[in-house]
Residue, then its C-alpha position, 0 to 999 in steps of 0.5 A: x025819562x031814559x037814561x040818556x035824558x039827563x046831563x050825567x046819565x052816561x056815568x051817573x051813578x058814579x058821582x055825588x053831585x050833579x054838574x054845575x051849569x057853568x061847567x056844563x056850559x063850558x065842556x058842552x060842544x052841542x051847538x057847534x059839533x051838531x053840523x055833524x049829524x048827518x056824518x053822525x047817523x051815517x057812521x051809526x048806521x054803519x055799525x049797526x048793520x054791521x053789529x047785526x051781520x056779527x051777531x051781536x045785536x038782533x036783526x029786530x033791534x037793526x030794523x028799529x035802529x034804522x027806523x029811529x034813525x030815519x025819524x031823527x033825519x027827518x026831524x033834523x032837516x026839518x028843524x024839529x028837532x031839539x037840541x039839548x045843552x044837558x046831553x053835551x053833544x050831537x052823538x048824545x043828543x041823538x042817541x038820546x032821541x033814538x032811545x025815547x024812539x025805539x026803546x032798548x034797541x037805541x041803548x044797544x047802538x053803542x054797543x063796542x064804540x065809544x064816543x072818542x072813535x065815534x066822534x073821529x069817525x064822524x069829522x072825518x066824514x064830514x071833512x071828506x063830504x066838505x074836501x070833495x066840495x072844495x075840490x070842485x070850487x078850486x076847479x071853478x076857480x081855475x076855470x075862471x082864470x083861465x078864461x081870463x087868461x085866454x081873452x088876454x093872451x095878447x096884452x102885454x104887462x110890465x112882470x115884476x120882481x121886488x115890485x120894480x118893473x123886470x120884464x114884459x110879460x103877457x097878462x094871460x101868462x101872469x094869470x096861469x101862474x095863479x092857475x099853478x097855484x091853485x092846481x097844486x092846492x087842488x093835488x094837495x086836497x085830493x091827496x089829504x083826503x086819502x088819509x082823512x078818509x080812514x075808519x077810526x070806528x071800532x077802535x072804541x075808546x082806546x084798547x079796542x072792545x072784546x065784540x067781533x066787530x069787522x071793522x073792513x066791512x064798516x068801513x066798505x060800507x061808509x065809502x072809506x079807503x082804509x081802517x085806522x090800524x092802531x086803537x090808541x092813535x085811530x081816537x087820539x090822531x087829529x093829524x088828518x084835521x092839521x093837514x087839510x087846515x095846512x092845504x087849506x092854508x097854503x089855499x088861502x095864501x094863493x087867494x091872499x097873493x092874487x088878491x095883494x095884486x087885484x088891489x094894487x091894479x085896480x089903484x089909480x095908481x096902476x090903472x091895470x084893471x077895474x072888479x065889477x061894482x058889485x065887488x066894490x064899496x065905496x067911501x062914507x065920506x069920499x064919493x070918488x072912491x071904489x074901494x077893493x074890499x073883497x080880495x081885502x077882506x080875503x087877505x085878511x081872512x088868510x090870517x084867520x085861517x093861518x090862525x087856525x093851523x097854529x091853533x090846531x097844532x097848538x092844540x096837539x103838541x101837549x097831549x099824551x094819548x090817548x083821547x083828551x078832552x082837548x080834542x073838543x076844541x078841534x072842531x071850531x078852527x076846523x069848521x072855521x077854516x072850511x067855512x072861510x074857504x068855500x066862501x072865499x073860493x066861490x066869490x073869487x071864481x064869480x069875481x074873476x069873471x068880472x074883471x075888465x082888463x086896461x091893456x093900454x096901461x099895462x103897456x104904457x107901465x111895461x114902456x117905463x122901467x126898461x123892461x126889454x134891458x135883458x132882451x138887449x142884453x140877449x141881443x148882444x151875445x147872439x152877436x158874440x159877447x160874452x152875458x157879463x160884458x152885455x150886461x155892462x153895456x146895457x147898463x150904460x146904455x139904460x143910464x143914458x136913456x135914463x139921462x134923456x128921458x127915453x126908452x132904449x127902444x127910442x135912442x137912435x141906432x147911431x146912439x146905441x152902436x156907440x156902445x157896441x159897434x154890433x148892434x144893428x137896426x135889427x136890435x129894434x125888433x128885439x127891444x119891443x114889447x111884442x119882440x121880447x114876449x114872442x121871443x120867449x118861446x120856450x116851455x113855461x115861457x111867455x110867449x103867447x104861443x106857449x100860454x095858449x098851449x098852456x091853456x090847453x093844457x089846463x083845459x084838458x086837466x079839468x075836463 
């Protein structure tokens, strides 16, 4: 039996007793942190080649390192691999394992690490493989939006403000706002992973270690933009792991937004809009029913996420440095998030493509609440009245359709000028749907010339 084959090996010979089972069970994290081993082998191989360039171990113990190694790769992929409670993690299991492989070379892999700089290492590698992965879902998800939105430039829906119908916008506009959204997730992710992607490795257990190690070149090796510069903060900073579950968050918000509008659209009540079947479960008791469950369940898993945030930064705010055992309790909430978002992200690009679109009820919706009132408001001072006063007049001029039972758009033009003589038959134009979103003909606005020219826009930005 090697040193490592038993629980308490790595510090044995300073206890009397071995660990109870219940405690081995609740300090254990082997059956979730072994997601980490591929980060784990790579982060090992680096700082064995680099103890081999420094001297510090034989180019004999490098060889059968990297072959000890490559066995475990292949032992792992194929699930023959055993994954022990007593060895406490993925870096003892594996070293465990090279050790019965390859003998004393395997004891001399740990040389000037620690496992507090050997696990930071190996998060922020994964979290860099998994960043790198979610800013390809986002992008997909943009994709599909915008494809949405270019086969609805045309339809006209009522836009909303305090859900009470405002103005007439096009639903390829309302689309490229959620592309916004999820644009600026995609700049958040590429810019946390610049500071996730920095070498903690070398900085040992908290001081630092009296090897020659070259940190730079380990961190060259792995792909890495930088080295963590302090010991102490480079084993104790989960910074970089708060930062991607607050990007992560923001993500989820985005989704939970988008999702709070796909099911108040696809209600009987709104009619906007139909998700394909197979995004829809229907009811044990009412057959009529399609329920949203998707982007409900989305909506709810964005508390899941937000939970996590908390739960990390929770998780920090106490501890004094360096490295606590705490930490362990990073990687839960961590994968968590990560699994939730990539799951969340891909179903959503696939469901936005199956979303028919209802432009008939749309623009009877945007027919109902006055949504051209600011256009005749906007009429009235191209004609010389000053915004309040126009404001006033339109707002008599609603109270009577109200009254009737009309849309401005339907009183008669004698039944307007009663409220400015300076209204003339030119105002119909003005207070039609297609009149008022062609009239918004500014950057940003809705107009559909503006959102095709965004859509091109965006198309160029994810090529």
């Amino acid at each position: 039996m090697s040193q490592l084959d038993h629980k308490s090996a790595a510090w044995s010979a300073l206890f009397s007793e071995p660990m109870s089972d219940l405690v081995k069970r609740y300090t254990a994290s082997v059956f979730f942190d072994k997601r980490l081993w591929q980060a784990d082998l790579a982060g090992s191989l680096a700082h064995a080649a680099m103890l081999a360039r420094q001297g510090v171990i034989a180019d004999a113990d490098l060889a059968a390192i990297r072959q000890g190694l490559a066995q475990i790769r292949s032992e792992i992929e194929s699930g023959a691999f055993e994954w022990k409670l007593d060895l406490e993690d993925v870096h003892l299991n594996i070293e465990a394992r090279l050790t019965q492989l390859v003998g004393d070379a395997g004891k001399r892999l740990h040389t000037g690490r620690s496992r507090n700089d050997q696990v930071a290492t190996d998060v922020r590698l994964w979290l860099r493989g998994e960043i790198d992965l979610i800013v390809v879902l986002l992008a997909d998800l943009q994709q599909a939006l915008l494809t949405l939105a270019e086969q609805n430039v045309d339809v006209v829906m009522p836009g909303f403000t305090h859900l009470q119908v405002a103005q007439p916008v096009s639903f390829g506009h309302h689309m490229l706002a959620y592309v916004e959204m999820f644009a600026r997730d995609h700049e958040r992710m590429l810019d946390v992973r610049k500071r996730v992607n920095r070498l903690p490795l070398g900085a040992a257990a908290l001081a630092g270690t009296t090897y020659p190690l070259d940190r730079e070149w380990v961190a060259r090796e792995l792909g890495m933009e930088g080295v963590c510069q302090n010991s102490l903060d480079a084993v104790s900073d989960r910074d970089f792991a708060i930062e991607f579950a607050a990007a992560a968050s923001l993500v989820m918000v985005h989704v939970s937004r988008f999702s709070e509008e796909l099911i108040l659209w696809m209600s009987q009540n709104f009619g906007f809009i139909r998700i394909a079947d197979r995004f829809t479960t229907g009811s044990s008791i009412m057959p009529q029913k399609k329920n949203p469950d998707v982007p409900e369940l989305a909506r709810g898993k964005t508390g899941r996420v937000v939970g996590h945030l908390v739960a990390l930064i929770t998780l920090m705010k106490g501890q004094p440095l360096a490295y606590n055992k705490d930490n362990q309790e990073d990687k839960e909430p961590l994968f968590d998030t990560v699994d939730t978002l990539k799951d969340t992200l891909r179903i959503f690009a696939e469901m936005a493509g199956g979303i028919t679109v209802m432009p008939e009820a749309m623009e009877k919706a945007a027919r109902k609440g006055y949504a051209t009132a600011t256009d005749l408001a906007d009429y009235l001072v191209k004609k010389g009245l000053p915004f309040r006063d126009a404001h006033e007049v339109v707002a008599h001029a609603v109270k009577a359709a109200t009254a009737q039972g009309v849309d401005l758009g339907e009183l008669p033009l004698a039944a307007l000028q009663q409220f400015n003589p300076a209204i003339a038959q030119d105002v119909f134009e003005a207070l039609s749907l297609r009149g008022s979103l062609n009239a918004r003909n500014t950057l940003g606005g809705t107009a559909p010339a503006q959102v095709r020219a965004q859509i091109a826009r965006h198309k160029a930005r994810l090529q």
